[in-house]
N, C-alpha and C positions, 0 to 999 in steps of 0.2 A: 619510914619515919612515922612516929606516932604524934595525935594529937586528939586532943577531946572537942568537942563538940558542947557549946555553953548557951545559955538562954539570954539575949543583950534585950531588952524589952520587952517586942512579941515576938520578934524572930529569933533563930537560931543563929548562930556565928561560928564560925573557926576560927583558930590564928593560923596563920600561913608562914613557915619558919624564914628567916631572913634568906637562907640560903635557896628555898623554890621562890621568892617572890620575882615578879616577871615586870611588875607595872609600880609605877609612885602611888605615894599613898592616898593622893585624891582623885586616881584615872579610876574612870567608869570602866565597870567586866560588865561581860555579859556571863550568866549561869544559864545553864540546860542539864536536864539530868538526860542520858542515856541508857536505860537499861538502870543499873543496879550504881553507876557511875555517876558523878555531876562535874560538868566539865566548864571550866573558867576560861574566857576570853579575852581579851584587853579590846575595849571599845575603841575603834581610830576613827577619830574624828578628821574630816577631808575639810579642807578650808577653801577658799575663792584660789587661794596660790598652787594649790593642787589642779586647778582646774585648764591651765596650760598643757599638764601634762596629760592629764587624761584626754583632752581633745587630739591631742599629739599621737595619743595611739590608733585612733581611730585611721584604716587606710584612703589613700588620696581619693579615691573614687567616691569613699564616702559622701552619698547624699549628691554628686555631680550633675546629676542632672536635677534635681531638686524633690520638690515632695511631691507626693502622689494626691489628685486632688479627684476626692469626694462627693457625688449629689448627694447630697440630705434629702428626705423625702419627710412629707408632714405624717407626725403619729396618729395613730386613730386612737382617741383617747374616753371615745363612746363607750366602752364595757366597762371603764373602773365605776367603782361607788355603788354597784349591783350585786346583789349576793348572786352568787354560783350557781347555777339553777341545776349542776350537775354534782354538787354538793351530797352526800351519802348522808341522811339524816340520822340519830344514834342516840 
């Protein structure tokens, strides 16, 4: 199927014929060119009501004995705001 390629402002645009359209007319794609290709994606946007299910997947063991806990140790924060002293002059 053929189509042209037209100038909408500053961008470039296609029409997409009724019969490859995948998404309504106001859902977000994502574009990626690959190679010589540009490939269109339908953005899915995950709501709060998704979030039952995706916890659901996760298995039972998950996290059972809980989180793994961390010493922090204080930074040495002595060497910033010194120039390089190993610096290549040029």
């Amino acid at each position: 199927m053929l189509t042209r390629v037209f100038k909408s402002g500053n961008s470039l645009a296609v029409r997409i014929p009724k019969e490859l359209g995948f998404v309504d007319a106001a859902q977000e794609v994502e574009i990626e060119r690959v190679g010589n290709t540009l490939v269109l994606r339908p953005v899915v946007q995950e709501t709060i009501g998704d979030l039952t299910e995706i916890c659901a997947a996760f298995p039972k063991s998950f996290m059972a004995e809980g989180r793994e806990v961390h010493e922090e140790h204080e930074r040495d924060w002595s060497g910033l705001g010194r120039a390089d002293k190993h610096k290549v002059q040029g």
